[in-house]
C-alpha positions in Angstrom: 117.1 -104.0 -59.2 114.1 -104.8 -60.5 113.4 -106.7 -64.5 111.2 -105.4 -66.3 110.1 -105.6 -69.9 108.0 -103.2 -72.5 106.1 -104.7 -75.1 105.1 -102.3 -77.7 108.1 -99.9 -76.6 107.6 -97.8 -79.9 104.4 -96.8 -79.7 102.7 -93.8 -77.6 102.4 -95.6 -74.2 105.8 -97.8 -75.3 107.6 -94.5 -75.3 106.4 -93.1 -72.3 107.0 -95.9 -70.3 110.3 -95.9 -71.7 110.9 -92.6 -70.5 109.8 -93.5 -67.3 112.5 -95.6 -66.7 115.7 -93.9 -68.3 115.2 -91.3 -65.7 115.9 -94.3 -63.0 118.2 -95.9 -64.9 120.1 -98.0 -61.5 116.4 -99.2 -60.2 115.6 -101.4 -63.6 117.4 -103.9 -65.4 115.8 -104.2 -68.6 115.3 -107.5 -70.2 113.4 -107.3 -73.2 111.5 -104.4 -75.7 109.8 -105.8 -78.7 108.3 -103.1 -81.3 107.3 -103.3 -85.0 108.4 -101.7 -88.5 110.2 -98.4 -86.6 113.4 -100.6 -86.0 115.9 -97.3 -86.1 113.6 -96.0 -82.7 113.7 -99.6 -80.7 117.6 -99.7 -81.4 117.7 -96.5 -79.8 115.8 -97.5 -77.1 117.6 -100.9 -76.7 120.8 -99.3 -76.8 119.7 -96.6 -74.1 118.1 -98.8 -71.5 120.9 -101.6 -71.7 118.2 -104.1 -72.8 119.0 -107.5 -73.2 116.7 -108.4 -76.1 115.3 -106.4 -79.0 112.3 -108.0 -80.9 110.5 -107.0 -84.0 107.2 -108.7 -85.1 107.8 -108.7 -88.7 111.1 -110.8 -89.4 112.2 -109.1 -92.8 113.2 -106.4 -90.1 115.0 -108.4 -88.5 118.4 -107.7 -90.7 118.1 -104.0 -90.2 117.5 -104.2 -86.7 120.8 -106.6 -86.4 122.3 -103.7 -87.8 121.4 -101.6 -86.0 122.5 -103.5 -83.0 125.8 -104.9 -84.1 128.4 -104.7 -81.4 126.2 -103.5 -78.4 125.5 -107.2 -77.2 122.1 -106.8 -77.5 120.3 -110.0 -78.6 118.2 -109.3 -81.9 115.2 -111.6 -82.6 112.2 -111.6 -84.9 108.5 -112.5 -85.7 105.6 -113.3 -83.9 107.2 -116.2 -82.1 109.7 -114.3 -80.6 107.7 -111.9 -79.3 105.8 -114.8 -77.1 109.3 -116.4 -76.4 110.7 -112.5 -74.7 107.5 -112.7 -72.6 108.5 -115.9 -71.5 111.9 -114.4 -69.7 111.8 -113.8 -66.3 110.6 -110.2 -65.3 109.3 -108.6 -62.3 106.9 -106.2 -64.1 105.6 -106.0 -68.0 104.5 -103.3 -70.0 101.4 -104.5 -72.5 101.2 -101.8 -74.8 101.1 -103.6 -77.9 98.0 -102.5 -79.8 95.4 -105.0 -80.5 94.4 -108.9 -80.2 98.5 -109.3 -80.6 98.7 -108.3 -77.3 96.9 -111.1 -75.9 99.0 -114.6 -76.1 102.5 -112.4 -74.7 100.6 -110.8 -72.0 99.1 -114.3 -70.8 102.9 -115.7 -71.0 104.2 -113.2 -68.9 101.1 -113.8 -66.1 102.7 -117.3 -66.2 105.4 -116.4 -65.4 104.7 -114.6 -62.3 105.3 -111.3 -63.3 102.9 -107.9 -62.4 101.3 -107.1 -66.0 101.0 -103.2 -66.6 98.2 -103.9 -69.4 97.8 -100.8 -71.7 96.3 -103.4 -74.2 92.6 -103.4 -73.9 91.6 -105.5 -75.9 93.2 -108.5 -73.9 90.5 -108.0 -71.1 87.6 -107.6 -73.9 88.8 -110.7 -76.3 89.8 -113.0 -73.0 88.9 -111.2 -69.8 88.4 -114.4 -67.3 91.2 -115.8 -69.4 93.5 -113.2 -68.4 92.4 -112.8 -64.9 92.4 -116.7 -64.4 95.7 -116.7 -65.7 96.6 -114.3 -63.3 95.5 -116.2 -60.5 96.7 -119.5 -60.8 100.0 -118.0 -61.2 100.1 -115.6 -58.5 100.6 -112.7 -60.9 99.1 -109.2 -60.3 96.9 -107.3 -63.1 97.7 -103.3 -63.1 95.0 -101.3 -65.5 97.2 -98.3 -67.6 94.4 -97.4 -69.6 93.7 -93.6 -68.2 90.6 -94.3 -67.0 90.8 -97.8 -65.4 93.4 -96.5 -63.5 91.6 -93.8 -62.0 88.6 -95.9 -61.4 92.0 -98.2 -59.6 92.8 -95.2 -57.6 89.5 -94.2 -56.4 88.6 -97.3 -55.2 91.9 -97.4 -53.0 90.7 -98.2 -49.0 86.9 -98.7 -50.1 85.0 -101.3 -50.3 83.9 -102.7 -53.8 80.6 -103.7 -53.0 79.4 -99.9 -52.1 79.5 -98.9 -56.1 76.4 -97.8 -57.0 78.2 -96.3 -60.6 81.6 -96.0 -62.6 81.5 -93.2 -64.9 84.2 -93.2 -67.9 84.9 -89.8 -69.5 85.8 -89.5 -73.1 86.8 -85.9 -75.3 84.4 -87.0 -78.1 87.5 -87.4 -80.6 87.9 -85.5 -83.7 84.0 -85.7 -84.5 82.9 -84.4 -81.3 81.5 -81.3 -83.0 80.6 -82.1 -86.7 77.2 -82.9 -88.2 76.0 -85.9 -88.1 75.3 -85.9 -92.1 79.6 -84.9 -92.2 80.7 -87.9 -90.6 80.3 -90.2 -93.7 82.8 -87.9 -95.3 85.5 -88.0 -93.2 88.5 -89.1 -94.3 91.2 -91.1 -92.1 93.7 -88.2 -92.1 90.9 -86.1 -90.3 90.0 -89.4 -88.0 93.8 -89.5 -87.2 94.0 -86.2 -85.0 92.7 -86.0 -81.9 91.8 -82.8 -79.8 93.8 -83.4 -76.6 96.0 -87.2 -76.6 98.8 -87.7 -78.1 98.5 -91.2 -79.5 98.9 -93.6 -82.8 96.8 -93.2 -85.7 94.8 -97.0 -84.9 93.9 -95.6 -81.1 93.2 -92.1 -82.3 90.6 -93.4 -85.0 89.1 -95.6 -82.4 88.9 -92.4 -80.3 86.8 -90.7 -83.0 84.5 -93.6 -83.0 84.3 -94.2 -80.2 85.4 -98.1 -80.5 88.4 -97.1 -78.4 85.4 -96.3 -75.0 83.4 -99.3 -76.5 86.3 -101.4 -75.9 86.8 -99.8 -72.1 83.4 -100.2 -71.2 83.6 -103.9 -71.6 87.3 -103.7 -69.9 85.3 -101.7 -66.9 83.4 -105.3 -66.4 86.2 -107.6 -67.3 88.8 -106.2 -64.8 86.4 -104.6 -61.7 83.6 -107.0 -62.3 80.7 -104.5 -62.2 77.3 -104.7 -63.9 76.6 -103.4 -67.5 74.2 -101.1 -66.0 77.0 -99.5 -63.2 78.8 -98.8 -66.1 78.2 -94.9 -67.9 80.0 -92.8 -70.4 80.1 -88.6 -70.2 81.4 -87.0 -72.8 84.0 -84.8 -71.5 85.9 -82.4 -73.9 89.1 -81.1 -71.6 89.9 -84.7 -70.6 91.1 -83.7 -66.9 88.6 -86.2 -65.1 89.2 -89.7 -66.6 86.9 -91.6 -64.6 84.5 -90.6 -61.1 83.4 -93.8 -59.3 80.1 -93.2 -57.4 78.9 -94.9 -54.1 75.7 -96.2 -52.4 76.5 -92.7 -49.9 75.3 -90.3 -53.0 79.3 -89.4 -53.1 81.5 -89.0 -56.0 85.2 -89.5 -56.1 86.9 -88.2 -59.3 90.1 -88.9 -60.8 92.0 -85.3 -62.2 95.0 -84.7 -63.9 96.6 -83.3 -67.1 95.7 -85.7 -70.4 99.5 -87.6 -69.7 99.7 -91.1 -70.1 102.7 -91.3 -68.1 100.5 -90.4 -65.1 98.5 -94.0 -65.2 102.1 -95.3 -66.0 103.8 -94.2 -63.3 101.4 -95.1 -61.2 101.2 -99.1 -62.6 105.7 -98.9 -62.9 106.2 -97.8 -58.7 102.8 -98.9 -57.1 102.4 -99.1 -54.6 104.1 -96.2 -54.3 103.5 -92.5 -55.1 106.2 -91.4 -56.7 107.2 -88.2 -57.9 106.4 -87.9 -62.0 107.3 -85.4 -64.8 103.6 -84.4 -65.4 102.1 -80.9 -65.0 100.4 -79.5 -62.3 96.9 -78.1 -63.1 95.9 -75.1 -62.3 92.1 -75.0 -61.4 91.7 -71.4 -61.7 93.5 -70.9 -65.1 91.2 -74.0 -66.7 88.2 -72.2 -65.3 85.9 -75.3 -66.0 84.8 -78.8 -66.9 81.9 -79.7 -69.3 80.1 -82.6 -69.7 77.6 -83.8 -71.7 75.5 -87.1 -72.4 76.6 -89.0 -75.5 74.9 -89.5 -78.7 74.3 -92.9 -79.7 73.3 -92.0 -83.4 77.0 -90.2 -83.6 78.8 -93.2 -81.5 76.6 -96.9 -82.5 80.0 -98.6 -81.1 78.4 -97.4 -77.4 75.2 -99.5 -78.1 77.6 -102.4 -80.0 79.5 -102.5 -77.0 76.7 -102.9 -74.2 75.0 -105.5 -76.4 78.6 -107.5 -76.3 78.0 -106.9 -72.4 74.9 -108.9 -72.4 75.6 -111.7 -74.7 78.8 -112.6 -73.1 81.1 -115.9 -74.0 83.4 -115.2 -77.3 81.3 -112.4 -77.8 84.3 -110.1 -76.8 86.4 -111.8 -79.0 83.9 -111.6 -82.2 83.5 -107.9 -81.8 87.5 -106.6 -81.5 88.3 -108.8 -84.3 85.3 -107.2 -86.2 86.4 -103.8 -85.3 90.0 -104.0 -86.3 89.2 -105.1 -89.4 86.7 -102.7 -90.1 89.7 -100.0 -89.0 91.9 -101.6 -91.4 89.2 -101.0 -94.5 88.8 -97.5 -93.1 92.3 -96.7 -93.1 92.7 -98.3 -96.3 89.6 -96.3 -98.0 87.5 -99.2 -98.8 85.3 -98.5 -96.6 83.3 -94.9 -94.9 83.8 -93.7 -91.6 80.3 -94.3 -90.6 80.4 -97.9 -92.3 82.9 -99.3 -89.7 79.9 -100.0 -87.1 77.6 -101.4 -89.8 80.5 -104.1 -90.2 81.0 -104.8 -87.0 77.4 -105.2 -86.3 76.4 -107.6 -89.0 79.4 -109.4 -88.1 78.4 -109.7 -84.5 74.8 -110.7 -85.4 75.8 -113.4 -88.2 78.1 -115.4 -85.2 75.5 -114.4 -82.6 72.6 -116.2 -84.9 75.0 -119.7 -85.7 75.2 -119.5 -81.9 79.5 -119.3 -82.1 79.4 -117.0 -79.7 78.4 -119.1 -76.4 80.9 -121.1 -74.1 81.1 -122.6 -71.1 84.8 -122.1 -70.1 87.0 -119.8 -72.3 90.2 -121.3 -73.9 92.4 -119.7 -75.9 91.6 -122.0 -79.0 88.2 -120.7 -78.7 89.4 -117.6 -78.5 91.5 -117.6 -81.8 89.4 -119.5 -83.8 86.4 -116.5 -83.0 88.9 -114.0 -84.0 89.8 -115.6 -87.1 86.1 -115.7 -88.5 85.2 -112.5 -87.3 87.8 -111.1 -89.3 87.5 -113.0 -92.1 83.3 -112.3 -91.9 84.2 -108.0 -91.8 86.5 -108.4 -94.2 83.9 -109.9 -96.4 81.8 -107.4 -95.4 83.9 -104.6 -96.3 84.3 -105.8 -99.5 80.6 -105.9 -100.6 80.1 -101.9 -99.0 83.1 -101.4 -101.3 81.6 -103.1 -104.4 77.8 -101.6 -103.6 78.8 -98.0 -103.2 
């Protein structure tokens, strides 16, 4: 029976991967699920699954949670602290689907441990790639991309040899934006941000999709985890969101990943690899869809795509500087402070204001490096944020 352990079990890839593993309940012994505010869906869960441990992040949940809990023999814990301290249990294979730079310190305790990390959380591989992959080696712990497209640029590259890549191209729908014009966007308002066309996902990921932050962030996650060149690396904007990646070789050929817009897909594949398994996703049918579009995307719509490959090239904390930038910007968004256009013009005169006092450059990342960056760079957007606020 094998442990295993979601982090972020409430959210869009938690619950998946929670549903993943009810319907094999005698193959997984589930030893902890951590989640935030939704305390009334991780009870459920915990109570389902048989967990050992339930964790929130925010301790004044903690009561409710207990509550909830009372009599099952599940263990209740709260706060930031305990969410390191479940990583630190024993576990075969982890889930990393907490959204954001939280999702960094458990991820890297549960490398330590040994354990096969099922990373969903992106921004781990752009705030500490050679961290986490370091991590992983010195430990003997396996790395499994979940993000849709990483895993189909995993799957393609199954029997070939790396170093015949000539390309990798990452497909993304365009988000909620895809069609407006361009003089529209500074309008839009974070209920329209907040629905996108084909994924079913949280409100943070699904803004970040209509920006385009969220493929930002993957095409620095392409480098981080396969180790290919900025200039391998292209995005195709792909409105049915069938194909999630194609990886091309030296030969002139083409292998694309296809299947339904199902996150539980690139789970299922990271939960029994590897093994092919059979999983509750549907089958497509060619003929019915008819056809596939793509189209080159627009850097005046999407400046995170240009953000992003100028990340590529200045490397060290750089990473680090630009997520923390970007979630902050996101917050102001959310919180109407700031436009939808002025989210990039935050992030970029954050990333030029560290990049000219030269904090960006290291030699060896450590995680002190790594948290310190991430603390200024929010701390710089949020003071950014603030004066667009006050100027407009």
């Amino acid at each position: 029976m094998r442990r295993v352990s979601v982090f972020g079990a409430t959210g869009s890839v938690g619950e998946n991967t929670v549903d993943l593993i009810a319907r094999a309940p005698e193959e997984y012994r589930v030893v902890a699920l951590t989640g935030g505010r939704n305390v009334a869906r991780l009870a459920e869960q915990a109570i389902a699954l048989g967990a050992e441990l339930a964790v929130t992040c925010f301790p004044e949940y903690k009561q409710d949670l207990e509550r909830r809990l009372s009599g099952t023999g599940i263990a209740v814990e709260a706060g930031p602290e305990a969410v390191v301290a479940a990583a630190e249990r024993p576990a075969d294979w982890v889930m990393s689907a907490i959204v954001g730079a939280a999702g960094l310190l458990p991820g890297l305790r549960a490398l330590e441990q040994g354990a096969t990390l099922a990373l969903a959380n992106k921004e781990s591989l752009v705030c500490a790639g050679d961290l986490l992959m370091r991590t992983a080696r010195a430990h003997g712990a396996q790395v499994l991309p979940v993000d849709s497209e990483h895993s189909a640029v995993s799957q393609a590259l199954v029997g070939e040899d790396i170093s015949t890549v000539e390309r990798v191209i990452l497909t993304a729908s365009g988000g909620a934006f895809r069609d407006w014009p361009l003089e529209d966007l500074s309008r839009a308002t974070p209920e329209q941000a907040s629905t996108h066309p084909n994924w079913d996902m949280g409100q943070r990921i699904t803004v970040d999709s209509a920006s385009m932050f969220n493929k930002s962030l993957e095409l620095i996650e392409t480098r981080e985890f396969f180790g290919f060149e900025p200039e391998q690396i292209e995005v195709v904007i792909h409105p049915q969101s069938l194909i999630h990646a194609l990886v091309g070789f030296r030969d002139g050929a083409l292998m694309a990943h296809v299947g339904p817009p199902d996150m539980r897909h690139a789970i299922g594949y990271a939960l029994h690899y590897p093994e092919r398994r059979p999983l509750p996703v549907e089958r497509l049918d060619l003929a019915r869809i008819g056809r596939l579009d793509f189209a080159a995307p627009c850097e005046a719509r999407w400046p995170a795509l240009r953000l992003a490959r100028e990340v590529m090239a200045m490397r060290g904390l750089a990473g680090a500087a630009f997520n923390a930038a970007k979630e902050a910007a996101l917050d102001a968004f959310i919180g109407r402070q700031i436009r939808f256009t002025d989210m990039a013009v935050v992030v970029e005169e954050v990333l030029s204001a560290l990049a000219g006092a030269n904090a960006l450059k290291c030699d060896r990342m450590r995680l002190e490096d790594i948290l310190e960056i991430d603390h200024l760079a929010r701390k710089r957007a949020g003071e950014a944020a603030a004066r667009i606020t006050m100027e407009a």
